[in-house]
N, C-alpha and C positions, 0 to 999 in steps of 0.2 A: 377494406377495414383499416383503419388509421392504429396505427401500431401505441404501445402505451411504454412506453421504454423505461424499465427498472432495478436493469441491471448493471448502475451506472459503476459498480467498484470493478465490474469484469473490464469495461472498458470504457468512453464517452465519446459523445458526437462530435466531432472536433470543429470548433466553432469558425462560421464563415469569416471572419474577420481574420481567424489566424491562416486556413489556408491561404486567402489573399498576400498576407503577408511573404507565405512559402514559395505561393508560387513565380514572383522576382526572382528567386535563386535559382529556381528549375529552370526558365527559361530564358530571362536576362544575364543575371549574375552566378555566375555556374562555374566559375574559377573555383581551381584549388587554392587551401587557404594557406600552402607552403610555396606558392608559386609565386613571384615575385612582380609579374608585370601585374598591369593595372584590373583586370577580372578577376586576378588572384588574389591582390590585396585589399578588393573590396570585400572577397567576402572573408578573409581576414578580419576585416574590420567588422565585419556583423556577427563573427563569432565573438571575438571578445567584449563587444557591446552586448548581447547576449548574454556574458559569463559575467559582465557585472550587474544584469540584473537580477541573474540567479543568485548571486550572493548576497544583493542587496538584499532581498525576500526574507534570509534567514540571516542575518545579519551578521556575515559572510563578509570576507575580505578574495575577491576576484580569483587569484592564484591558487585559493584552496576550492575550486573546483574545476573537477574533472571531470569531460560528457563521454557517458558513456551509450551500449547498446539498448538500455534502460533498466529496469529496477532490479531483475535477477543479477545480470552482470554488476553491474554496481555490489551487492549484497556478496555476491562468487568475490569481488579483487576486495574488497573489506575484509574479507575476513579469512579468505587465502592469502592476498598480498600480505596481511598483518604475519599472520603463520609464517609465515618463508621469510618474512626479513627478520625475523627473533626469536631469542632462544626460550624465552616461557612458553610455555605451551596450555596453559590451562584455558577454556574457557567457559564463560557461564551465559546460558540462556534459557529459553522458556519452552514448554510445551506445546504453546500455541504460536508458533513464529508460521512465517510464510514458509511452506514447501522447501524453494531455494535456497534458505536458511539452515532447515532441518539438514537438506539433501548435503548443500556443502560442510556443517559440522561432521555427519556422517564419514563422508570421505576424508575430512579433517584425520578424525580418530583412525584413521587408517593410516594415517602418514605420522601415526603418533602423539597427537595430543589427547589430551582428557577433557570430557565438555561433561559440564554437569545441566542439565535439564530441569532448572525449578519449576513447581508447582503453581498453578492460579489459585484463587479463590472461584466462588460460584459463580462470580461476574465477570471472571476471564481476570483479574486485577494481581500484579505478582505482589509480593511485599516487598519492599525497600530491604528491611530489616534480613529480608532471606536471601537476600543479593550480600548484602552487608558480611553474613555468615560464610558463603560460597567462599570470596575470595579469601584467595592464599597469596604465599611469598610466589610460588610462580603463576599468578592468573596473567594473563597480557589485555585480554577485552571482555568484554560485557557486552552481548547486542540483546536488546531486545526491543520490539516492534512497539512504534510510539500509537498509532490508530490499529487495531487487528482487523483484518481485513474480512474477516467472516463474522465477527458480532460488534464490532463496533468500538470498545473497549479501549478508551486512550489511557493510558500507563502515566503517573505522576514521574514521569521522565528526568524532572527538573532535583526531584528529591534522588533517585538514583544515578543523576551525574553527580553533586553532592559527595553520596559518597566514592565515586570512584574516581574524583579526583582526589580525595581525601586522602585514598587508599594506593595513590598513584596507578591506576588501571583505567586501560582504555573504554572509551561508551562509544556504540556504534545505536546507531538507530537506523532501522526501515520505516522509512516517513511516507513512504508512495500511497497511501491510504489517506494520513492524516496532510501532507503539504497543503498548503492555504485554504485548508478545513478548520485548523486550530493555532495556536499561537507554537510555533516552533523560531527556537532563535539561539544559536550554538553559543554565544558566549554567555546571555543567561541560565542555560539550562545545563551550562559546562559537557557539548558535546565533540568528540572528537573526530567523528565519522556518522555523516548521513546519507542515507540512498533515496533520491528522490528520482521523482518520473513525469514525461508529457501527461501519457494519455489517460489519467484518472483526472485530467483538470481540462479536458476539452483542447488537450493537444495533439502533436503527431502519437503514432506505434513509432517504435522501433527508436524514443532519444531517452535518455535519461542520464543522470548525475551522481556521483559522490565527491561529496561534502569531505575533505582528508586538512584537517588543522594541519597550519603549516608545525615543520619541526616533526612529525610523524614519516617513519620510513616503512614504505610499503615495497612489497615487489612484484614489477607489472608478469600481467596473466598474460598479455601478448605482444612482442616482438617484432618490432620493423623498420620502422622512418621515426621514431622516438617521441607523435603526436603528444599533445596534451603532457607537456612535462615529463614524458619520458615515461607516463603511467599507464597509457594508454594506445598504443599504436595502431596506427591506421587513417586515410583520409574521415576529415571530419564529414556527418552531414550536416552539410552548412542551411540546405533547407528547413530540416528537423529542430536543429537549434533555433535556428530564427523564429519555428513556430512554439518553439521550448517557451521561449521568452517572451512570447504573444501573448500565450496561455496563461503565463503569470502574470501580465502586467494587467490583464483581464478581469481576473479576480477581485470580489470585491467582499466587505461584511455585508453586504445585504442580503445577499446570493447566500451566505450562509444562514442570516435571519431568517431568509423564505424557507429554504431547506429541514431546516429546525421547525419551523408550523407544521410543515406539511408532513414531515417526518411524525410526530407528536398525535399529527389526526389523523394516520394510518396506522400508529400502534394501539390507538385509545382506540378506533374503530376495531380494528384482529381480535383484540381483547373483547368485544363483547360478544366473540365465538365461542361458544363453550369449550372448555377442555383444551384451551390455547394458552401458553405460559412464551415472555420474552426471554429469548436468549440475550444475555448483555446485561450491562449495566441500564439504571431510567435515569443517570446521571453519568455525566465523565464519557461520555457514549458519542462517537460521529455524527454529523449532522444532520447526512443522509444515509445512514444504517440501520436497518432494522431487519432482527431476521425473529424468526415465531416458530415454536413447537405445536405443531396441532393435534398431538398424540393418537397411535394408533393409524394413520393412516399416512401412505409413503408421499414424500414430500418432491420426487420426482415425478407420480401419479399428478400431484397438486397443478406441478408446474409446467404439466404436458395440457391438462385443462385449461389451467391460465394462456398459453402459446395459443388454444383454440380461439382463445375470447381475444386474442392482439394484445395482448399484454408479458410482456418478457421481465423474467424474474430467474434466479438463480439456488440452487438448494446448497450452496459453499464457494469454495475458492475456482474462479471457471480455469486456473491451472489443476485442478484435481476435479473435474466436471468428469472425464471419462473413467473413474474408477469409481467401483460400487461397492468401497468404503466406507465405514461410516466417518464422518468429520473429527480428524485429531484435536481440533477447537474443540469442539461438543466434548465429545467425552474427555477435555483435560479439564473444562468446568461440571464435569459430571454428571453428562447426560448417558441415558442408557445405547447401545446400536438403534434400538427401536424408538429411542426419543429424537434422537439425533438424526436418524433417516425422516422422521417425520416433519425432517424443518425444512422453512425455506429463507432464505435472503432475498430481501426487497431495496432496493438501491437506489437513490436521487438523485439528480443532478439541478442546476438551473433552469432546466429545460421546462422539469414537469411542471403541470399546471395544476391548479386546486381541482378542478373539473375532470381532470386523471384520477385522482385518487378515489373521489366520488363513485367512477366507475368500479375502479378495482374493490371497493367497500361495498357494491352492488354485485359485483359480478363472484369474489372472494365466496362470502359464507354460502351461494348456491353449490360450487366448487365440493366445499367440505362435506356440505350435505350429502353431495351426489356418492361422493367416496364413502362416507361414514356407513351409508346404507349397503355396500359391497364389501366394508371391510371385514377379512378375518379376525381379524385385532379389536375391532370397537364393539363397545358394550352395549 
């Protein structure tokens, strides 16, 4: 059975053109890049070729990125590094942020700062205006996630750097969802720290980046040989990056174009399930995210069916895939436990094809059916 793969926000198939590129470094080019003879200062040189085109992407100046372990780490030295190197301590973010977000504020407030948690609206959407409110004389950053990673929901980001440059306060963004999904660009959108990643864009696990404007002092999470500007310690991976940078240079708008159709004729298709409502915004929304409430019946049932028919789908964030939680997203846009257990996320990549979708809209409302008929829940 040929698999239908839809769970492209958990991870993505990392495209043959970038492994090819990777594998020169594993097997030819395999110097370290603090090493001085000629294996080591090549691949030197393909890191920093790499880091200028990471910068280029988001219209980035080379020096103000640092590659890190990927998108958590990145998200952990933002916004710990910020903490430990100043004396404000406030920070403000959102209910629906990534896990690692959440997890590190948490621990934050333990080492003494104050985070305030603003509210969404029903489409997951914060206000400008209640950012505007939060900050004080001592806030230091503002993060909040530019694409969310469970319903889709892109944040008018550009209006709330705005004001927190106004207010002279830091904007951090978690872009690992939205990077070359949608237009991110740190000096338009006046951003100060971004956390960006391979493998939601068809590159390696285990590379990712932050985005640190120069002039910002942070202080590094790990200690050693003083890599990456002193921010970061540790030999680089110089294959990872090379395929960092593959990834991106891969990218294109079409890719986005297609995504967007076939995204559009899988939610218009859901929808003509009964008793099925979208989570997310029908605008402002990822290109390939959609996730659906089918109410009353559990949404990890759904996607234990779907896995039978070769079609892979996800009920949230696959970092919180093992806890039988209901989704802090969901219910901070205001779904019930019961509403919010009944959803699932459907995820796209370049890959899929119209003829995929066709299936899953075939094979989909027998799915519900079968459950509806078993459920204790449905009427």
């Amino acid at each position: 059975m040929k698999q239908i793969y839809l769970d492209n926000a958990a991870t993505t198939k990392v495209d043959e053109r970038v492994s090819l590129a990777m594998q020169l470094y594993f097997a030819e080019k395999y110097g370290n890049a603090s090493s001085v003879h000629l294996l080591g200062q090549e691949s030197k040189r393909a890191l920093e070729q790499s880091r200028v085109v990471i910068a280029k992407s988001i219209g980035a100046k080379s020096d103000e990125i640092i590659f890190t372990s990927g998108g958590t780490e990145s998200n952990n030295l933002a916004l710990k590094g910020l903490f430990l190197a100043n004396n404000k301590k406030h920070i403000i973010t959102t209910k629906i942020e990534h896990d690692c977000v959440l997890n590190a504020c948490k621990w934050l407030e333990k080492q003494g700062a104050k985070v305030d948690y603003l509210d969404v609206n029903k489409e997951g959407f914060v206000n400008p205006e209640d950012v505007k409110k939060a900050i004080t004389n001592n806030t230091l950053v503002v993060s909040i996630i530019h694409g969310n990673n469970e319903i889709g929901t892109i944040q008018n980001i550009e209006e709330i750097g705005r004001i927190c440059r106004e207010k002279g306060v830091y904007l951090h963004t978690d872009a690992c969802q939205s990077y070359t999904k949608t237009r991110l660009n740190v000096k338009k959108q006046n951003l100060d720290l971004v956390t960006l990643n391979a493998h939601k864009i068809h590159g390696p696990k285990g590379v990712g980046a932050l985005f640190v404007r120069r002039g910002i002092k942070i202080i590094p999470l790990l200690h050693g040989g003083g890599h990456e500007k002193g921010l970061r310690s540790g030999t680089e991976n110089i294959s990872g990056i090379v395929g960092f940078a593959k990834a991106v240079k891969l990218t294109g708008n079409r890719d986005i174009k297609q995504m967007e159709k076939l995204r559009d004729k899988l939610i218009e298709g859901i929808l003509k399930i009964p008793n099925t409502k979208l989570n997310g915004p029908t605008e402002k929304r990822l290109c390939n995210n959609i996730n659906i409430c089918f109410e009353n019946i559990e949404g990890e049932a759904i996607g234990g069916y779907l896995d039978a028919e070769g079609i892979c789908s996800s009920t949230g964030s696959a970092c919180s895939s093992h806890t039988l939680e209901a989704s802090h997203v969901l219910k901070a846009i205001g779904k019930t436990d019961l509403e919010a257990n009944s959803s699932i996320r459907l995820s796209l990549s370049r890959y899929n094809k119209e003829e995929e979708i066709d299936k899953v809209l075939d094979a989909l409302p027998k799915v519900v059916n079968k459950l509806r008929k078993i459920s204790p829940f449905a009427k």
